[in-house]
gemmi code that builds the backbone of each chain (N, CA, C; Angstrom):
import gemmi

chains = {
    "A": [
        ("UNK", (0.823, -1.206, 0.000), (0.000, 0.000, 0.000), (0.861, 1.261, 0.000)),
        ("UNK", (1.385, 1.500, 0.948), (2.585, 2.409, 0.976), (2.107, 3.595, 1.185)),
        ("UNK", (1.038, 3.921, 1.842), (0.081, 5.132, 2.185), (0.883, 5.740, 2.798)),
        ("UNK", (1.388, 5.302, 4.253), (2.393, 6.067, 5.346), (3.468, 7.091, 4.203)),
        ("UNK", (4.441, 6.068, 3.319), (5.138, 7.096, 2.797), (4.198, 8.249, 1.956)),
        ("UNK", (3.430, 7.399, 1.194), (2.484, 8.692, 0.696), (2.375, 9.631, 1.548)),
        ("UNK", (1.596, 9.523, 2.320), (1.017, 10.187, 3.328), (2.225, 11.184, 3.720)),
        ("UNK", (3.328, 10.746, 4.334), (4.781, 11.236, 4.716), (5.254, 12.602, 3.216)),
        ("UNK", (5.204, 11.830, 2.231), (5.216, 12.737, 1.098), (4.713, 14.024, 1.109)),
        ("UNK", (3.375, 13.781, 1.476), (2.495, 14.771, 1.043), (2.361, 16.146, 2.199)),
        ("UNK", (3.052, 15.473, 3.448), (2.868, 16.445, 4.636), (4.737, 17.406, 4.167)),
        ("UNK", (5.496, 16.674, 3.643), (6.798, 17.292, 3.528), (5.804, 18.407, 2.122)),
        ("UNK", (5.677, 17.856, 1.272), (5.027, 19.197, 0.196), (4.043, 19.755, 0.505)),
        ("UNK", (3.346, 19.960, 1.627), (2.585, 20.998, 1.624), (3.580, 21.532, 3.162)),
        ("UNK", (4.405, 21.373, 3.881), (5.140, 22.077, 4.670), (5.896, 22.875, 3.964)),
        ("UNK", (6.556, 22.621, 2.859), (7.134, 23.471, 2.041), (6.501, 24.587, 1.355)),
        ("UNK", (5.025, 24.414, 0.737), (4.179, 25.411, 0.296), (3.704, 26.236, 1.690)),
        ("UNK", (3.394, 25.433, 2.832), (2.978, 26.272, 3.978), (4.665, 27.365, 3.937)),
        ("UNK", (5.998, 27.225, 4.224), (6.416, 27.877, 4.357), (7.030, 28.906, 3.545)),
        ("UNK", (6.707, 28.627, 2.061), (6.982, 29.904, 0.983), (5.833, 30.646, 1.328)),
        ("UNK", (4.653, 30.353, 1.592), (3.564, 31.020, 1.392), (3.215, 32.033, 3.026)),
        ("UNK", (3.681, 31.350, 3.959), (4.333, 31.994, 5.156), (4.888, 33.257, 4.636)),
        ("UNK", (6.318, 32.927, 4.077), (6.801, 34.404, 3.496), (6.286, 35.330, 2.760)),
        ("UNK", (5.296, 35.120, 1.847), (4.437, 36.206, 1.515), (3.558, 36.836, 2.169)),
        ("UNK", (2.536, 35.735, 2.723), (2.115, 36.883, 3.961), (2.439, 37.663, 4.621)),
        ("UNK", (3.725, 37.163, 5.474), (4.520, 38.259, 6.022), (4.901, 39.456, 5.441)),
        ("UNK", (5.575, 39.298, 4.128), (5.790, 40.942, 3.733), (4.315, 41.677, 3.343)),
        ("UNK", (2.930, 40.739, 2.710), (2.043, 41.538, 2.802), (1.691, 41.885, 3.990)),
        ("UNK", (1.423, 41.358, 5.265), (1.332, 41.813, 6.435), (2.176, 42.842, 6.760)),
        ("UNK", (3.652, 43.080, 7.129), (4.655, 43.852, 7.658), (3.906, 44.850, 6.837)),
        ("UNK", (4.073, 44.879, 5.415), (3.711, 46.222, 5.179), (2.162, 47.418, 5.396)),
        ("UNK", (0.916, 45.713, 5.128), (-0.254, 46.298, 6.012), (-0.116, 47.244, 6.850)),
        ("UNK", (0.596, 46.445, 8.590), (0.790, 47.010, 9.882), (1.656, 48.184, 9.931)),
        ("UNK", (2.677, 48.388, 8.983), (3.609, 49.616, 8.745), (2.619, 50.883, 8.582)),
        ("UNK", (2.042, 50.700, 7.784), (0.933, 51.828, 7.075), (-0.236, 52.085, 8.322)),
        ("UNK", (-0.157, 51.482, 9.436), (-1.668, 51.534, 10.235), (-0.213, 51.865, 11.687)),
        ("UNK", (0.796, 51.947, 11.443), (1.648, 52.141, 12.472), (1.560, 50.976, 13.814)),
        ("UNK", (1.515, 49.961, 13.549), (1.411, 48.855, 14.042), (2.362, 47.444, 13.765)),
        ("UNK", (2.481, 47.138, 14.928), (3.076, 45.734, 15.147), (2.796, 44.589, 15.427)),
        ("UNK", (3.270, 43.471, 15.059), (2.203, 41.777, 14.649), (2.956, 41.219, 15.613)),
        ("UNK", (2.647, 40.461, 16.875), (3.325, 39.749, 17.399), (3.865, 38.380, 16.636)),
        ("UNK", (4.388, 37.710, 16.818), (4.881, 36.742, 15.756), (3.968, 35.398, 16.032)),
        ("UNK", (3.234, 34.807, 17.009), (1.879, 33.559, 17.038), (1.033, 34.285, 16.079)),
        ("UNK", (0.558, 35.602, 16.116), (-0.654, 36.242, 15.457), (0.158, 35.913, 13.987)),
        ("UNK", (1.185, 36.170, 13.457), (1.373, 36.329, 12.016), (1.355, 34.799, 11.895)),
        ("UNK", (1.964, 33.851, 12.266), (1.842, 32.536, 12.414), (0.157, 32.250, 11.998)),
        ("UNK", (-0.389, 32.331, 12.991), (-1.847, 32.385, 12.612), (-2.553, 32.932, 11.411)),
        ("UNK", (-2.322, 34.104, 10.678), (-2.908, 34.509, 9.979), (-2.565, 33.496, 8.841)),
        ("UNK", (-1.027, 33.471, 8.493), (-1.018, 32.479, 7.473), (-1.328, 31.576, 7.274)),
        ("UNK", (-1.574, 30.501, 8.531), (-2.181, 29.050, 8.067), (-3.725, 29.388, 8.183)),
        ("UNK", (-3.893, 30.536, 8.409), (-5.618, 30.735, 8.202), (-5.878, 31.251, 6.823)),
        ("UNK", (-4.528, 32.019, 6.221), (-4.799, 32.137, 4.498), (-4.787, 31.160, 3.567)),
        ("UNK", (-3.749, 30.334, 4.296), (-2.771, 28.985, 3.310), (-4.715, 28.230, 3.641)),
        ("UNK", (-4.916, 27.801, 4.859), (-6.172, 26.962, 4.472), (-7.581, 27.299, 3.527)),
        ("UNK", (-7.345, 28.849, 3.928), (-8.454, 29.185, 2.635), (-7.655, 29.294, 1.378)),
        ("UNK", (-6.714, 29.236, 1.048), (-6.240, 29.323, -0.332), (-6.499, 27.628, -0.894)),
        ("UNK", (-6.470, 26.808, 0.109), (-6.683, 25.156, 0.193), (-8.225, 24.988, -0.403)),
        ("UNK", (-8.809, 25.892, 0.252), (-10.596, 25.479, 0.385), (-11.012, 26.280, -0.730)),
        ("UNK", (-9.974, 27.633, -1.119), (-10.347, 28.536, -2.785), (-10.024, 27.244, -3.643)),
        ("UNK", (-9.121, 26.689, -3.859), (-8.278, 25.690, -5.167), (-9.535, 24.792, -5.123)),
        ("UNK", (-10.329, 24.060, -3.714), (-11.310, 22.570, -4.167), (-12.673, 23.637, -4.871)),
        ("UNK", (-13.068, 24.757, -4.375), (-13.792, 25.661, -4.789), (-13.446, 25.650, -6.093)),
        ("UNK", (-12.801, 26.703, -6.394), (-12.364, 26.920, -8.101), (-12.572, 25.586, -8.671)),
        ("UNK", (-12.446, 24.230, -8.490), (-12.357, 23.231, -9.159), (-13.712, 22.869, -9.870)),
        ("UNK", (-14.759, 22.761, -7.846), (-15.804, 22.617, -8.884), (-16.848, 23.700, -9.479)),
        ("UNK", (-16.793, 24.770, -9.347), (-17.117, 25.925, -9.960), (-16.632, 25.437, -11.716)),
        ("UNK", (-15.228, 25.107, -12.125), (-15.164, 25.096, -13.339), (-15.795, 23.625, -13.394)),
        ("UNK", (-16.056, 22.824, -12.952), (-16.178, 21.087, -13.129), (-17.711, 21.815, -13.473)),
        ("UNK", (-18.022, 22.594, -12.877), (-19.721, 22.722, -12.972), (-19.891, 23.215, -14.233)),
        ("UNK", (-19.042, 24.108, -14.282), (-19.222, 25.075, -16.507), (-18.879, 24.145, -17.262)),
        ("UNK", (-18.940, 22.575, -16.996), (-18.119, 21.918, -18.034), (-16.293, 22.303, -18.309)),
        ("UNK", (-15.703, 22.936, -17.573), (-14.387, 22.858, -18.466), (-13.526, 22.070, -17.651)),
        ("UNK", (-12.179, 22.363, -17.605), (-10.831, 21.490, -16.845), (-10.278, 22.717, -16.652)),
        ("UNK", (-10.889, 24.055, -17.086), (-9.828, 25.245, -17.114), (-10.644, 25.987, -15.623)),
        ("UNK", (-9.541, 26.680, -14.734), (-10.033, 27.593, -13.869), (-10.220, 28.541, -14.556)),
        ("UNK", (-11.418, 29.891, -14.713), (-11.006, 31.294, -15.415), (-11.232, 32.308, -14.334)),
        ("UNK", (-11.489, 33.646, -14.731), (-11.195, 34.338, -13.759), (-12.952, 34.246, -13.235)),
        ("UNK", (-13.913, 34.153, -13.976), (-15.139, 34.347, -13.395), (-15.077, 33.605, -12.545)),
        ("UNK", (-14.859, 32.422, -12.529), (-14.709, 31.312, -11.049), (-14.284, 31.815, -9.873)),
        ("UNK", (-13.223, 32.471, -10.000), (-12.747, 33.391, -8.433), (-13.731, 34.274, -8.537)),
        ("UNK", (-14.091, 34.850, -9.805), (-15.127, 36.018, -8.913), (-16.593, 35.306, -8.149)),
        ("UNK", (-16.767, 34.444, -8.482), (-17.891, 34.013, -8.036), (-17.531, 32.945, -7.192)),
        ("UNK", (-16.485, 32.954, -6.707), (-16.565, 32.524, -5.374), (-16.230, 33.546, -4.123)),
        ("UNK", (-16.136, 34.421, -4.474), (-16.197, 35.632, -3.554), (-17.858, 36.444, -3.643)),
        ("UNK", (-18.936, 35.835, -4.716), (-20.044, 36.202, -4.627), (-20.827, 36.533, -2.959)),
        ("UNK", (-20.966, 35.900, -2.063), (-21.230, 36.207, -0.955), (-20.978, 37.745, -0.642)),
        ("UNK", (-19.885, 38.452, -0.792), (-19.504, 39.505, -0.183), (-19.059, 40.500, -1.888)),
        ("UNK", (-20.423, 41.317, -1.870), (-20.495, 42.472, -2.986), (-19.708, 42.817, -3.512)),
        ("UNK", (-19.299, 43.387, -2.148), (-17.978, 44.575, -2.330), (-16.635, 43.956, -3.144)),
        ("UNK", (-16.563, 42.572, -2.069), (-15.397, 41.519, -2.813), (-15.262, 41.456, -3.860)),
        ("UNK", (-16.874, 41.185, -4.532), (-16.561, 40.473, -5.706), (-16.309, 41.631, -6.713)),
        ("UNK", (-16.876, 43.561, -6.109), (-17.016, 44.117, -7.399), (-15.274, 44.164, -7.390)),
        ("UNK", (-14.794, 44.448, -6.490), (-13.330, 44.675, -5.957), (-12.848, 43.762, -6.937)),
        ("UNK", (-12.919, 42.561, -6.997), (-12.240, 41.204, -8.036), (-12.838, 42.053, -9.269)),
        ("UNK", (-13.766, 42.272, -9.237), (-13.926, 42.035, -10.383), (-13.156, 43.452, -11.488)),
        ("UNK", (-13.068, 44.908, -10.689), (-12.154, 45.714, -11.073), (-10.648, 45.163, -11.292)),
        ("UNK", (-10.574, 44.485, -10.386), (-8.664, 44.338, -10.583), (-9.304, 42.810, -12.031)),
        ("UNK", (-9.941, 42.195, -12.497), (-10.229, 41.214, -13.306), (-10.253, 42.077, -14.522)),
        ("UNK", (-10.794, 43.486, -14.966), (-11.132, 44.600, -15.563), (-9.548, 44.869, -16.199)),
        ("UNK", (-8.763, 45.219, -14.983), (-7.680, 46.020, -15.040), (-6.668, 44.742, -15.704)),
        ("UNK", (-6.586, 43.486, -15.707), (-5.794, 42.446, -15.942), (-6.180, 42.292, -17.694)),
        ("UNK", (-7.537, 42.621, -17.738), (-7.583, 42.486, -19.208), (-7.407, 43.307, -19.725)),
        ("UNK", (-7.702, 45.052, -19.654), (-7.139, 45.914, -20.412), (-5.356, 45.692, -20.538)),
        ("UNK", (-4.998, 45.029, -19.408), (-3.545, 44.812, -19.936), (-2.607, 43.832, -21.148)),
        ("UNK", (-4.179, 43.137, -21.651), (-3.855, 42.435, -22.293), (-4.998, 42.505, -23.696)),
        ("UNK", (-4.508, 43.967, -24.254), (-5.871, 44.066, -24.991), (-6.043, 43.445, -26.364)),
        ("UNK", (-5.360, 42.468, -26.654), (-5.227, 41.678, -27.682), (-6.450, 40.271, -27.373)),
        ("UNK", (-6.923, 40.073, -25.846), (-7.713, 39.042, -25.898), (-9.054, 39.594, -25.794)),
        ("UNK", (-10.244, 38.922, -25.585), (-11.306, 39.403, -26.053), (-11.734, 40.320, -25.784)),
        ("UNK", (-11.559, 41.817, -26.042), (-12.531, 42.680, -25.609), (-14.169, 43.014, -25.505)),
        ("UNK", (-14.631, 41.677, -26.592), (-15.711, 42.139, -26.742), (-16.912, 41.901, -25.927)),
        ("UNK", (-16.520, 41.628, -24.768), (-17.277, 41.086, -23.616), (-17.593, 42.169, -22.166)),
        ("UNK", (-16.055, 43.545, -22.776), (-15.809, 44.056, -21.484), (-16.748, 44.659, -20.931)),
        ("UNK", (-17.086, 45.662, -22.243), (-18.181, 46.850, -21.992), (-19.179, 46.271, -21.031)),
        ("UNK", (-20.186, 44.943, -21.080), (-21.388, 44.330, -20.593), (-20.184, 44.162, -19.102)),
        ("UNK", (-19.224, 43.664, -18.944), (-19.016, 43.359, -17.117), (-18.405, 45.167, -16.507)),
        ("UNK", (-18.553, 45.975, -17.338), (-17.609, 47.087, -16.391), (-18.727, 47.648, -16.476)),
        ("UNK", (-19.555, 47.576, -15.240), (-20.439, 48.162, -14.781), (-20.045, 49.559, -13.837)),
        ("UNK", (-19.240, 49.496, -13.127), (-18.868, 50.570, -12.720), (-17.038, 50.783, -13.286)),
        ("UNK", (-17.342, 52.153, -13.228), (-15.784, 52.515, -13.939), (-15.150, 53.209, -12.344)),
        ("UNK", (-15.833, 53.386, -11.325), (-14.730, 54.052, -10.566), (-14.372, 52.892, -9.462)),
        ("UNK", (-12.728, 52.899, -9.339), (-12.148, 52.010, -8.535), (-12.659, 51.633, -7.570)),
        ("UNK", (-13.169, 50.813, -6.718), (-13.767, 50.398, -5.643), (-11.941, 50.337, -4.411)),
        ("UNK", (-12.077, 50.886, -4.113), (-10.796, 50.673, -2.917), (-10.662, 48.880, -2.210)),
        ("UNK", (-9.616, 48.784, -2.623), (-8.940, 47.236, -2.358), (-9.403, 46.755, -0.987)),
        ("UNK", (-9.380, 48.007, -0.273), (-9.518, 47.418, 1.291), (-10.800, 47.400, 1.813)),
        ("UNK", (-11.786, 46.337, 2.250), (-13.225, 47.052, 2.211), (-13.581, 46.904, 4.300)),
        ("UNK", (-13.683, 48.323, 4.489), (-14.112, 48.094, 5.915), (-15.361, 47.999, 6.208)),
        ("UNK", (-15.458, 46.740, 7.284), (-16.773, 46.730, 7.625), (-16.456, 46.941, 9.600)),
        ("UNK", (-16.931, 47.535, 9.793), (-16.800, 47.958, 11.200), (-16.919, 46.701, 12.050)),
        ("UNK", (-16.460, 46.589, 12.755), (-16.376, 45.353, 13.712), (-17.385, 45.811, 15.278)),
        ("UNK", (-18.531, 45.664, 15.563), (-19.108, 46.710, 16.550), (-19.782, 45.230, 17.413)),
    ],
    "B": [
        ("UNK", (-0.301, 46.215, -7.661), (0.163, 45.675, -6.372), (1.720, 45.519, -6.275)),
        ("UNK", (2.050, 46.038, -5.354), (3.859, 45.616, -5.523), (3.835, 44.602, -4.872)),
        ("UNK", (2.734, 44.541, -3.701), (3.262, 43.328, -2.209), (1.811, 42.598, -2.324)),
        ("UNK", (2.342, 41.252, -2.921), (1.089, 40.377, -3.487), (1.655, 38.994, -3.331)),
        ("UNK", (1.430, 38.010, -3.264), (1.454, 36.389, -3.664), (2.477, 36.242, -4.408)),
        ("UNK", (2.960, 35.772, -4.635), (3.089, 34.659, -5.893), (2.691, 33.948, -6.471)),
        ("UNK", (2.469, 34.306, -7.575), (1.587, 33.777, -8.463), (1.747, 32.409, -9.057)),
        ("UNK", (3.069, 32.239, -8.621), (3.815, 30.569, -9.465), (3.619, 30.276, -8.165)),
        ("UNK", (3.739, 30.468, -6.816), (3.392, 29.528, -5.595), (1.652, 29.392, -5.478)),
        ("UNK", (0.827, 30.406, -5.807), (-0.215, 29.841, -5.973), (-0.572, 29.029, -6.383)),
        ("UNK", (0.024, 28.883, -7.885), (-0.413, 28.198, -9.276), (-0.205, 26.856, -8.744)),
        ("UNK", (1.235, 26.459, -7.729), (1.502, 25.505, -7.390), (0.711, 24.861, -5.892)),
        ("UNK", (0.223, 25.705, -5.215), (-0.340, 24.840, -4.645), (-1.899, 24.588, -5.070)),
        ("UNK", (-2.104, 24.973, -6.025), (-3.520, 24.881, -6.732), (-3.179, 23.674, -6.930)),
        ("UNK", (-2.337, 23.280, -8.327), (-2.056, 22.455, -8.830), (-2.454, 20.912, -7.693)),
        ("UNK", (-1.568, 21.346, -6.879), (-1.168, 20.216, -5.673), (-2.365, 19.863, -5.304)),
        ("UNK", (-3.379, 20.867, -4.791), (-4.504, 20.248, -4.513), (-5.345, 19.515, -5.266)),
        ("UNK", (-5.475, 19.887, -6.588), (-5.882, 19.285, -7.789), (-5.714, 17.851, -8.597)),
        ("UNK", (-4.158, 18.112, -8.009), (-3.374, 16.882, -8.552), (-3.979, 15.644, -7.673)),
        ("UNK", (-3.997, 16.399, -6.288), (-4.194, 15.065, -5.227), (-5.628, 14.684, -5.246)),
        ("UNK", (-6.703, 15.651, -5.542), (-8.138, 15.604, -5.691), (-8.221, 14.365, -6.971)),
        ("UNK", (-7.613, 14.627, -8.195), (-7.566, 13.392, -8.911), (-7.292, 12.377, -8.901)),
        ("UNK", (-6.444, 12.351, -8.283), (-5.665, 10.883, -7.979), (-7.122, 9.988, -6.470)),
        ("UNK", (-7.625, 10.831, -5.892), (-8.871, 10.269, -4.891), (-9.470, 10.288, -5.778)),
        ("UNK", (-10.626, 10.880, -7.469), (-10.875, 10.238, -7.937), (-10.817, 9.140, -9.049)),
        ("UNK", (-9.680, 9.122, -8.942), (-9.074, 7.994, -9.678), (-9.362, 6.463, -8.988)),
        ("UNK", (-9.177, 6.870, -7.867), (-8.987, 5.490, -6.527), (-10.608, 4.968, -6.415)),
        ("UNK", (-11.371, 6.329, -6.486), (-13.070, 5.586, -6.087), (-13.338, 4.860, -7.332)),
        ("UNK", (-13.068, 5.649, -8.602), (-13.959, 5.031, -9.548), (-12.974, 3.283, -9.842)),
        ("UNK", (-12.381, 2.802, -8.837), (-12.057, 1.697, -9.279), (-10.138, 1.487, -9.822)),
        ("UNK", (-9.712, -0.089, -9.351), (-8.863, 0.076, -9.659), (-8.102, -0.367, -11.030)),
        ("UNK", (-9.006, -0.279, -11.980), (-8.447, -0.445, -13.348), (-7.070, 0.214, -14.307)),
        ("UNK", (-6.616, 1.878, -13.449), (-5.926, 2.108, -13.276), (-4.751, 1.983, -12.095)),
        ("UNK", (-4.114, 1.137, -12.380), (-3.458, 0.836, -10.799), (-2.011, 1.740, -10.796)),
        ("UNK", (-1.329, 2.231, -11.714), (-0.015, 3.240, -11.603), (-0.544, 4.438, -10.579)),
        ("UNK", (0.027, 4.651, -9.492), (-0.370, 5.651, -8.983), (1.119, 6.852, -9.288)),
        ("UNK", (1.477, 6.833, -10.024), (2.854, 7.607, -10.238), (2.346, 9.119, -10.119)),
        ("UNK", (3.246, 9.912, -9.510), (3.365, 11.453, -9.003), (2.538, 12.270, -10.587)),
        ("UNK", (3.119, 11.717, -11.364), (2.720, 12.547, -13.078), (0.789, 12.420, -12.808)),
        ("UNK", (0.437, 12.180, -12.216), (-1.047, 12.073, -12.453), (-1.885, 11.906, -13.433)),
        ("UNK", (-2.767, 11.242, -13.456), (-4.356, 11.859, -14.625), (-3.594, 11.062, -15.868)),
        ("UNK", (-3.263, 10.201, -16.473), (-2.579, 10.073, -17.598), (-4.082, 10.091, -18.457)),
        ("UNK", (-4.878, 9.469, -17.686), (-6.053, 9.318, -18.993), (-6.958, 10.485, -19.030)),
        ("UNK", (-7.368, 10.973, -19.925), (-7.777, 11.996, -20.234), (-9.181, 12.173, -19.077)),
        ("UNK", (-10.152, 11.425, -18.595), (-11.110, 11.805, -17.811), (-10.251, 12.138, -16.190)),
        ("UNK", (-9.400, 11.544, -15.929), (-8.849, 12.088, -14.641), (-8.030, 13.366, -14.525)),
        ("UNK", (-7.499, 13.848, -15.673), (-6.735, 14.745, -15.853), (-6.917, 16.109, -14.694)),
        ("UNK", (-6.063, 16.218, -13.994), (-6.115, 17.059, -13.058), (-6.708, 18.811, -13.370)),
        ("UNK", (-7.387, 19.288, -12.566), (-7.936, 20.716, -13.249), (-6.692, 21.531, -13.629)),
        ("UNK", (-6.952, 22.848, -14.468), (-5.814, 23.422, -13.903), (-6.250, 25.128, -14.219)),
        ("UNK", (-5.593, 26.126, -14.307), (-5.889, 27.152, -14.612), (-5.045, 28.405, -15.387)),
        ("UNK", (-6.060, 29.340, -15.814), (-5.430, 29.972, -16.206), (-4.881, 31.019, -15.884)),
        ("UNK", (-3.872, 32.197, -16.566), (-2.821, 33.072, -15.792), (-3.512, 33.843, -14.574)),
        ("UNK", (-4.392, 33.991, -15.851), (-5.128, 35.261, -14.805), (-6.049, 35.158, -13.897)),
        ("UNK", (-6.414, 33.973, -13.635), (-7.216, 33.395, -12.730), (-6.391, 33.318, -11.592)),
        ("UNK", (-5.352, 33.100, -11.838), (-4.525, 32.371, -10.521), (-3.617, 34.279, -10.111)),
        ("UNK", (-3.900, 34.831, -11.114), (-3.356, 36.568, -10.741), (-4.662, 36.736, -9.664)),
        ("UNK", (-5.827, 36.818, -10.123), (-7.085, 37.167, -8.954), (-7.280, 36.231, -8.222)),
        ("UNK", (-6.535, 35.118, -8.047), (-7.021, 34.180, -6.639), (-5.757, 34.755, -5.715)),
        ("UNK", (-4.415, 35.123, -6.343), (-3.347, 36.180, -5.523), (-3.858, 37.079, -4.737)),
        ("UNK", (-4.775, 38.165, -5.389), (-5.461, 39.437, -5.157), (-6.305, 39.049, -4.324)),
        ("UNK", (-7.559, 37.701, -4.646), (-8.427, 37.289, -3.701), (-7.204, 37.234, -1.892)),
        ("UNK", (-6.331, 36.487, -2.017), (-6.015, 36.248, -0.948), (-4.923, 37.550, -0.283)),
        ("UNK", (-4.698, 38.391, -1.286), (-4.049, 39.521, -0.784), (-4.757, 40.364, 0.184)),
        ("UNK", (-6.245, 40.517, -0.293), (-7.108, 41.048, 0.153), (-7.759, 40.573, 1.541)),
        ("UNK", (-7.468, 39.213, 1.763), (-7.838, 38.070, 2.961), (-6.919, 38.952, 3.983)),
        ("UNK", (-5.919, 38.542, 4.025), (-4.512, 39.110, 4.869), (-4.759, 40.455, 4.631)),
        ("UNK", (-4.340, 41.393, 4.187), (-5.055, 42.736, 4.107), (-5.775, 43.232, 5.799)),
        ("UNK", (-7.261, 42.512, 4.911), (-8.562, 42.896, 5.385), (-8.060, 42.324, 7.282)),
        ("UNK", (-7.520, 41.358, 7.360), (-6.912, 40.616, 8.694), (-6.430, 41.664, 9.516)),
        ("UNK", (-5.365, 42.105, 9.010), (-4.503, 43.212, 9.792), (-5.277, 44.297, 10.031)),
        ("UNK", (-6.129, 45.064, 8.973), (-6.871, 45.813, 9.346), (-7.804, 45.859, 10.176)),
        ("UNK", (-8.437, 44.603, 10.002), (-9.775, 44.963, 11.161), (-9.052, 44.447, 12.631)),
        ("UNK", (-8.047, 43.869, 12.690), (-7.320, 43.815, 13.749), (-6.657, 45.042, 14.462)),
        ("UNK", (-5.887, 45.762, 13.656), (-5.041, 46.886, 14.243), (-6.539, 48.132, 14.411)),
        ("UNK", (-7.800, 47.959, 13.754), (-9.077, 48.751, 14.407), (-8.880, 48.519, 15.624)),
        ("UNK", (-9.149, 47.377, 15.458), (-9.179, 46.647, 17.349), (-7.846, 46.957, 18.105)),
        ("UNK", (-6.912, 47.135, 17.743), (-5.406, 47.225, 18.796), (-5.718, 48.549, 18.918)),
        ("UNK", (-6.123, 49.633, 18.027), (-5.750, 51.262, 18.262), (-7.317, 51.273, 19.419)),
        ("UNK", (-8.122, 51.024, 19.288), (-9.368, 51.477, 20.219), (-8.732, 50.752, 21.639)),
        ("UNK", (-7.865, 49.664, 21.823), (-7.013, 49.377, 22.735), (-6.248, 50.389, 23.469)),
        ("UNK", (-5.574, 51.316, 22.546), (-4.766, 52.068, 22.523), (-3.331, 51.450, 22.675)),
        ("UNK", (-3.324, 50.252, 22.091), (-2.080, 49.577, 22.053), (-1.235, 49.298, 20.799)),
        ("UNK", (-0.096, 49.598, 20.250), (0.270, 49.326, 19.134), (1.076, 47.831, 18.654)),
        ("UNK", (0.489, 47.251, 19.147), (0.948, 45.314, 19.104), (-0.630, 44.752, 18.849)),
        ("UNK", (-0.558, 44.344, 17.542), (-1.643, 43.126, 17.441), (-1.418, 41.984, 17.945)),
        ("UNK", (-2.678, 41.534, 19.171), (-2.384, 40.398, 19.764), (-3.234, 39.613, 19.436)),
        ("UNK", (-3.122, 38.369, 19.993), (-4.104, 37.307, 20.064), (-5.715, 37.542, 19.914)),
        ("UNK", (-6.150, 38.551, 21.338), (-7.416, 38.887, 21.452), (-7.937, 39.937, 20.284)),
        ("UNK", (-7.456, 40.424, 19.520), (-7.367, 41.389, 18.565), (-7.759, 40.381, 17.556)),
        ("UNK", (-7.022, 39.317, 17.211), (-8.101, 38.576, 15.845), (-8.432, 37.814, 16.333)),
        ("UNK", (-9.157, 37.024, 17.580), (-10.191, 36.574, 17.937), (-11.404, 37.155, 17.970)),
        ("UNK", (-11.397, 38.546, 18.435), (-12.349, 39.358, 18.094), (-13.037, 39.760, 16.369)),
        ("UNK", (-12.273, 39.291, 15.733), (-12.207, 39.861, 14.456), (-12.722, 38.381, 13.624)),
        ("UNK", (-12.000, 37.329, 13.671), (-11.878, 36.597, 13.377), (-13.457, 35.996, 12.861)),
        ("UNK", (-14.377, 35.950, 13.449), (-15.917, 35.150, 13.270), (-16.360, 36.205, 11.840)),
        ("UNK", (-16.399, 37.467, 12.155), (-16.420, 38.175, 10.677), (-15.792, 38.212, 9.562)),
        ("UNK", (-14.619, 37.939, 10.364), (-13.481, 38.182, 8.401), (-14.429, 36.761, 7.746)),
        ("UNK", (-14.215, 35.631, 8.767), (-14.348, 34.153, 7.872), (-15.235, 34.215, 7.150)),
        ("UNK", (-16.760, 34.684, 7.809), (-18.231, 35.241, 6.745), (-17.997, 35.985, 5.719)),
        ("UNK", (-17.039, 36.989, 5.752), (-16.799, 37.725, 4.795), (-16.263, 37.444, 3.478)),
        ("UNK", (-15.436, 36.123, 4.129), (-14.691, 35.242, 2.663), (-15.174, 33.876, 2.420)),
    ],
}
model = gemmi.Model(1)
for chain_id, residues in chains.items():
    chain = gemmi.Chain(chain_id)
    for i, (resn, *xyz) in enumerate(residues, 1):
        res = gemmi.Residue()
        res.name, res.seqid = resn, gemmi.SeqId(i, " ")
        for name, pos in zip(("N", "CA", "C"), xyz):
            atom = gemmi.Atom()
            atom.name, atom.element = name, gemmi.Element(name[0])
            atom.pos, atom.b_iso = gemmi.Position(*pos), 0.0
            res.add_atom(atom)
        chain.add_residue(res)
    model.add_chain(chain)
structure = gemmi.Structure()
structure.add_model(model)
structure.setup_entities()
């Protein structure tokens, strides 16, 4: 059967993705807390990342069957946006920076844009909802 | 964005999850395929998902925005503290909303 080594395998490659992906958080964090004049104790940054790394885990089985459901094998970008459907703001937010990724590439289809750019003014990246 | 993901470490642990999601259904529907080799999916119905550039650019952004939104509604909570250290109780407090939120 040989599961154990499997098994053994599979905890060494995702310790390795847990800890590249560790390092990105961190510099997106450090620089977050820089800008708000604040400091991350180091359990809290610990924490945040395996709380991103697991939703980035639970986005990838998401995205899967979102596209398994359109019929394809391909993730596209509507799939992330509509898995951020729950939360408005999120998704118009995705869906501007989704806007901004294709004007950068204006050789692929434009002819779709006009009908999704419903609003033309930037929605701000960061969306606060008061914590009360 | 200057301070974002990586987009090839995303891509890769997408992949990973994908890869391994196939290979479990490879195993239910029977063992007629018995190679379980790392290359995955050889036959075209198991073939692992995968995606494209820019999908995996806005699942970056999706999760830039996760971490982001974290620190922020946290350091809300540390400054009404009047403390400049995000602690523990700072995203416990926070924490039951961000998750609804994503």
């Amino acid at each position: 059967m040989g599961s154990d080594a499997e098994r053994e395998e599979d905890v060494a490659a995702t310790d390795l993705f847990r800890d590249r992906f560790r390092l990105c958080t961190i510099s997106i964090a450090e620089a977050e807390a820089k800008q708000n004049d604040m400091e991350i104790s180091q359990p809290i940054m610990a924490c945040i990342s395996d709380l991103a790394f697991k939703y980035a885990e639970q986005l990838a089985k998401d995205l899967e069957l979102f596209a398994q459901h359109g019929g394809r094998k391909t993730v596209n970008m509507e799939d992330v946006i509509l898995s951020a459907h729950r939360n408005e703001q999120l998704a118009d937010s995705l869906r501007t920076f989704c806007n901004d990724l294709k004007a950068k590439e204006p050789h692929l289809d434009r002819k779709r844009k006009k009908g999704t750019r419903k609003q033309d003014k930037a929605t701000p990246t960061v969306l606060h909802i008061p914590d009360s | 964005m200057e301070n974002t993901f990586d987009p090839d470490l995303i891509h890769a642990i997408f992949k990973y999850v994908w890869r391994k999601r196939a290979l479990e259904r490879e195993k239910d529907e029977g063992a007629e395929t018995t190679e379980v080799e790392v290359g995955a999916g050889t036959s075209k119905k198991h073939r692992p998902t995968s995606a494209n550039a820019n999908a995996v650019k806005l699942s970056c952004e999706l999760l830039r925005v996760f971490v982001t939104e974290a620190i922020q509604r946290a350091a809300t909570i540390a400054e009404a503290e009047g403390v400049n250290k995000i602690e523990a109780t700072h995203l416990e407090r926070i924490l039951p909303q961000l998750l609804l939120d994503f």
